[in-house]
Structures are given as structure tokens and as C-alpha cells.
N, C-alpha and C positions, 0 to 999 in steps of 0.2 A: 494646752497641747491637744488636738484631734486625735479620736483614738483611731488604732489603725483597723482599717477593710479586711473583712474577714475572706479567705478567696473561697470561690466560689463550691470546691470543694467540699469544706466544713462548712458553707450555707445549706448545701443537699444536705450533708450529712444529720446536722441539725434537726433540720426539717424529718428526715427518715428516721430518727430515733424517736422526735417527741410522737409522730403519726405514726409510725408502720410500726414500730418494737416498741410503743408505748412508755418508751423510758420516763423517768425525774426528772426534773432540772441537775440534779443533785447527780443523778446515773447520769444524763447525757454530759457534766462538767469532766466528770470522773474518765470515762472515757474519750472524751474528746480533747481532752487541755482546753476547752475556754471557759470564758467567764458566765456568772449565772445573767450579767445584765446582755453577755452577746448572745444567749439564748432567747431572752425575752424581747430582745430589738428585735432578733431576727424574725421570731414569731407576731410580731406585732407589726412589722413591715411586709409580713408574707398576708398579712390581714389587711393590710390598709391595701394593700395592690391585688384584692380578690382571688388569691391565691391561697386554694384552703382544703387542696389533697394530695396526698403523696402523686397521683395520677396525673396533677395540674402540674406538679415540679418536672416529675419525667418526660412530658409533652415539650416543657420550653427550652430551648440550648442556654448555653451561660449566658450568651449576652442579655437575651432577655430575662431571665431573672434576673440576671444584676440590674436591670433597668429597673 
């Protein structure tokens, strides 16, 4: 079963905890409800698509970070 797409919402949010408020995996889980590996996709997918500051996330609209 494919896990399910996180929306785009909690992708910023992600994104703004582990960069801008320097959270944990552990703090960003705690308050966000997801899981530690949709932390890590996400950060690992905001890497592979050269996307690697809180200022690059705010720049793009949803569609293109979802892309």
C-alpha cells in the first residue's frame, strides 16, 4: 500500500521547523503529527530538487514545490 502525500501545508511546515526554528525530528514529530521517515523523505526530497532554504521554500507556490 503507497503511503499517503503529505499536503503541502505540513511539507512548508516541515521544512520551517527543521530550518527556521531548528527543531528535532523528535520536536518536529511531536508537533506536527507525522512520522520521523516523513520528515526525512521530505528533507531528502527538498535536497535532491536543490531546494536548501527556508527563503527557496517561501519563493515557490505549492505547485512547484510539490513538483
Amino acid at each position: 500500500m503507497p503511503n499517503e502525500r503529505l499536503c503541502m501545508r505540513h511539507t512548508r511546515e516541515i521544512l520551517r521547523h527543521k530550518w527556521v526554528l531548528q527543531s528535532s525530528h523528535r520536536q518536529t514529530t511531536a508537533a506536527l503529527g507525522v512520522s520521523h521517515g516523513s520528515i526525512t523523505q521530505t528533507l531528502q526530497r527538498a535536497q535532491a530538487a536543490e531546494i536548501l532554504s527556508w527563503a527557496a521554500v517561501c519563493a515557490l507556490p505549492d505547485a512547484e514545490l510539490e513538483a
